[in-house]
C-alpha positions in Angstrom: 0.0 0.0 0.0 0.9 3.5 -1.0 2.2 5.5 1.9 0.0 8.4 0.7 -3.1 5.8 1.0 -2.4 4.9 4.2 -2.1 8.0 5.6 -5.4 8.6 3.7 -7.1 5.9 5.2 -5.6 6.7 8.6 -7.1 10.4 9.0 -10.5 8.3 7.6 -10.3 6.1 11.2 -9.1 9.0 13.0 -12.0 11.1 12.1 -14.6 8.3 12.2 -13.4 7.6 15.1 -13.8 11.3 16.2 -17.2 11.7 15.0 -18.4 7.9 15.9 -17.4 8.7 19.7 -18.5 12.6 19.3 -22.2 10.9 18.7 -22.0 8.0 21.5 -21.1 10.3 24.0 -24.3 12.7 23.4 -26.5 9.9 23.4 -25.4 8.4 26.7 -25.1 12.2 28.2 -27.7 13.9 27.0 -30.7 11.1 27.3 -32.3 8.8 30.2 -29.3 6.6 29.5 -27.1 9.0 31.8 -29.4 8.2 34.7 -29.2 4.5 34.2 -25.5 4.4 33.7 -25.2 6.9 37.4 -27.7 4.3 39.1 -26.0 0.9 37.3 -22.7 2.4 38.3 -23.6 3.0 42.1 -25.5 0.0 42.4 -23.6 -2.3 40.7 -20.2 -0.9 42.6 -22.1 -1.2 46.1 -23.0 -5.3 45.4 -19.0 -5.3 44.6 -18.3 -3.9 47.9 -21.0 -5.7 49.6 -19.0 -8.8 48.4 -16.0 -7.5 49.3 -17.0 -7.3 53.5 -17.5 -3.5 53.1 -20.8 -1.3 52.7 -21.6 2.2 51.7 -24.8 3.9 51.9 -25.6 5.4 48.5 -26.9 9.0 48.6 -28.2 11.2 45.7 -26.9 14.5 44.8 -26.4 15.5 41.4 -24.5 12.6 41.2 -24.7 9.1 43.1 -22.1 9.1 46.6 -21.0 6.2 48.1 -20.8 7.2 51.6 -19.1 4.9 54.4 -17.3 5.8 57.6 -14.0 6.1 55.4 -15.2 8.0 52.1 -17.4 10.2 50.5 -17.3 9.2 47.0 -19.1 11.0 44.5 -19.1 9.0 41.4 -19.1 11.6 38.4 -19.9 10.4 34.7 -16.5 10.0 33.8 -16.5 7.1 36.9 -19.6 5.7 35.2 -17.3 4.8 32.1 -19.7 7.1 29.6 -16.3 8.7 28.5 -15.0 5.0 27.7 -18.1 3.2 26.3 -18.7 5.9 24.0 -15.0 5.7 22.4 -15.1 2.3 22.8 -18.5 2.3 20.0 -16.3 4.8 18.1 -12.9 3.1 17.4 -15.1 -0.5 16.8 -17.5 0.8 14.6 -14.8 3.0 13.0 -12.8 -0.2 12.1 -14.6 -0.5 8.8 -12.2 -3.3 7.8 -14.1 -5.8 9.8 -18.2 -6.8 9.0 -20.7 -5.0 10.5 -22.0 -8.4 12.1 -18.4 -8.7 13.9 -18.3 -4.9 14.9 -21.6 -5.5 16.8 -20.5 -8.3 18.3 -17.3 -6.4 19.7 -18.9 -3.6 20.8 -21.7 -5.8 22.7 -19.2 -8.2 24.3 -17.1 -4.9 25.2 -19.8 -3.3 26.2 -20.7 -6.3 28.9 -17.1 -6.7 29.5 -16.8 -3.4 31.1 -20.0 -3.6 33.0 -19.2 -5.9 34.9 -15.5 -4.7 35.2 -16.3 -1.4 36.2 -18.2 -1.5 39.1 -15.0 -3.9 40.0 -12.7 -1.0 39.6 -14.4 1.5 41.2 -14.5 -0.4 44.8 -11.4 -1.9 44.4 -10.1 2.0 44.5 -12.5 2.6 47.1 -11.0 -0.4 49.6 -7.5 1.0 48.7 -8.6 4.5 49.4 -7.5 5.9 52.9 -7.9 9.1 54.1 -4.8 9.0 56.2 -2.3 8.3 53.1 -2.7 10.3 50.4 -0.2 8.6 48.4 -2.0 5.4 48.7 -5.2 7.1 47.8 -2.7 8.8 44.9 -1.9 4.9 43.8 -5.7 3.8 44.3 -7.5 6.4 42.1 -4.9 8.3 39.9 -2.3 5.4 38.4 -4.7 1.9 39.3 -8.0 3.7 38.3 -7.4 5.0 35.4 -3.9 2.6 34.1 -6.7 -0.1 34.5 -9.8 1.0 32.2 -6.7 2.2 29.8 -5.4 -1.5 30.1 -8.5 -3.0 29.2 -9.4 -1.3 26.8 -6.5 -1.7 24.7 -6.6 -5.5 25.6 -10.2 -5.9 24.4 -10.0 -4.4 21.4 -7.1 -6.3 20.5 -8.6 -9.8 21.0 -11.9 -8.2 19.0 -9.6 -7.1 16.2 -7.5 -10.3 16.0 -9.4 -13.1 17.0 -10.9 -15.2 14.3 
């Protein structure tokens, strides 16, 4: 392949990619979906900690809180994972070298994939969290939080992409 084709069809998954996640991202912000994804998110991330031997109370503000005798965590959108799912329908469905059948596939399986990881995540960070180290609240929520949706991500679409 031409190098002037490739970089051609590489600004063509850029922007799809772009625009794909651009549109995902208003339709789980800007409809009912944003409430489900807040209440799945603290739910879901409550059972986790339930089964983990801790609790947390969940209180409603503008966003949900997970509230025990150790944190007050307020779990914005970008905790619910809308950020990721949207880009995560982007760069699949932007991957026009693969059938439609298999890219809905991906982005379902992903899609459940990080549902149930998420919730995962988020109390793992929380039983890390302590108030009286702030590097090891540092660790919990800045490099394990965020290093691991980044992680999985990259790791899921890879086995979509290559697995036959």
């Amino acid at each position: 392949m031409k190098k002037k084709s490739m970089a051609k069809q590489a600004l063509k998954f850029i922007l799809s990619i772009v625009l794909l996640t651009a549109v995902s991202y208003a339709l789980l912000d800007y409809t009912p979906l944003r409430s489900l994804a807040a209440s799945y998110a603290a739910y879901s991330t409550s059972s986790v900690l339930q089964t983990l031997g801790d609790s947390a109370e969940i209180r409603w503000l503008e966003n949900p809180h997970l509230v025990s005798e150790k944190y007050d965590a307020e779990l914005i959108p970008l905790c619910w994972g809308l950020l990721e799912l949207a880009l995560w329908a982007g760069v699949v469905f932007a991957t026009d070298n693969r059938p439609l059948e298999r890219r809905l596939k991906g982005f379902l399986l992903g899609t459940v994939g990080f549902l149930v990881f998420n919730p995962i995540r988020i109390a793992v960070t929380l039983k890390i969290f302590s108030p009286s180290s702030a590097f090891a609240s540092f660790v919990a929520h800045d490099i394990l939080f965020r290093t691991s949706i980044l992680a999985l991500f990259v790791a899921a679409y890879a086995v979509w992409y290559y697995w036959e």
